[in-house]
C-alpha positions in Angstrom: -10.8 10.0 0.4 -9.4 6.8 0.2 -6.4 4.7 -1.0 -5.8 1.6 -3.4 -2.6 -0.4 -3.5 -1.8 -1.6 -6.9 1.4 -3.6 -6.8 4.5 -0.5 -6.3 1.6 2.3 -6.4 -1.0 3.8 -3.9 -3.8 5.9 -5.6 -5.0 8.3 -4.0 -9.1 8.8 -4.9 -11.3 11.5 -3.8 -15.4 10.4 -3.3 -17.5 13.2 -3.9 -21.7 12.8 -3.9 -23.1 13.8 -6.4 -27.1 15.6 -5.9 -28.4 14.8 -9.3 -27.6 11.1 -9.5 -27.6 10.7 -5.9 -24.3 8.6 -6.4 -20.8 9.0 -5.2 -18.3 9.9 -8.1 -14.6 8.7 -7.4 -11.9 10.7 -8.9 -8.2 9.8 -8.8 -6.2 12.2 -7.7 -2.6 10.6 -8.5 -0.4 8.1 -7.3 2.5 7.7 -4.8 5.6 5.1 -5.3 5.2 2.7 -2.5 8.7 2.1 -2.8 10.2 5.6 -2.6 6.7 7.0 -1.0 7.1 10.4 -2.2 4.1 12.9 -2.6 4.9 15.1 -5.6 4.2 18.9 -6.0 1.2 18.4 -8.5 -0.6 16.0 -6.0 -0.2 18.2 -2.7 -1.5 20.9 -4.4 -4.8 18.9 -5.7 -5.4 17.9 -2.2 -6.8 19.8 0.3 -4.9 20.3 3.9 -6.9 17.7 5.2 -6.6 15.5 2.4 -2.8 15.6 2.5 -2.9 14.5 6.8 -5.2 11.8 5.6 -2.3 10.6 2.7 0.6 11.1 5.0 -0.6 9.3 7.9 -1.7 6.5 5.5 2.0 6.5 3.8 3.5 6.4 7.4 1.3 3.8 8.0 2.4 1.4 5.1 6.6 2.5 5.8 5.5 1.2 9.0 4.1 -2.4 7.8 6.6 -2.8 5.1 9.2 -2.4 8.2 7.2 -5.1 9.8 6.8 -7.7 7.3 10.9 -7.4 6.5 11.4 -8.1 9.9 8.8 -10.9 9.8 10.6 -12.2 7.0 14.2 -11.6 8.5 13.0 -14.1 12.2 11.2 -16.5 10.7 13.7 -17.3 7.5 15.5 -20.2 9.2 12.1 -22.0 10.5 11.1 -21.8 6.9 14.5 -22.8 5.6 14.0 -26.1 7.8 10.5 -26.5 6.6 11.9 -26.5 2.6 14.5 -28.6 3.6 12.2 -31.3 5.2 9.6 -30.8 2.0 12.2 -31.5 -0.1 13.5 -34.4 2.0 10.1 -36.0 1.8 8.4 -34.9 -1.6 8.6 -37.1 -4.5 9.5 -34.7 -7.1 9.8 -36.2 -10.6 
């Protein structure tokens, strides 16, 4: 199982081998809101108990980064302000 972020979604996607090709076959599963990271009825029943783990650790996991990046944001927005100012100080905008 893995995951890809698209913009406000993850998608969860199921790899499975497959003997007669001897390729993998990805299936999508369903999404989840990154926003309002909710796993619906529908997908926790497609997933199996390990599957689900896998999905809520990674969803805890990105609640976690978001926090981070916000914060990142948040300390660093008057170093940044200062920056602009002197950019716009110096820059010969027409």
């Amino acid at each position: 199982m893995h995951f890809r972020t698209r913009n406000r979604v993850i998608q969860v996607i199921r790899t499975s081998y497959n003997p007669t090709s001897k390729r993998a076959k990805a299936q999508v599963l369903g999404s989840v809101n990154r926003i309002h990271p909710e796993i619906s009825d529908e997908l926790r029943l497609i997933c199996k108990p390990q599957e689900l783990a896998e999905l809520k650790a990674f969803v805890k996991n990105q609640q976690m980064l978001t926090r981070v990046e916000l914060e990142n944001a948040a300390r660093t927005l008057v170093a940044q302000m200062q920056k602009a100012t002197e950019w716009f100080d110096t820059a010969q905008i027409n």
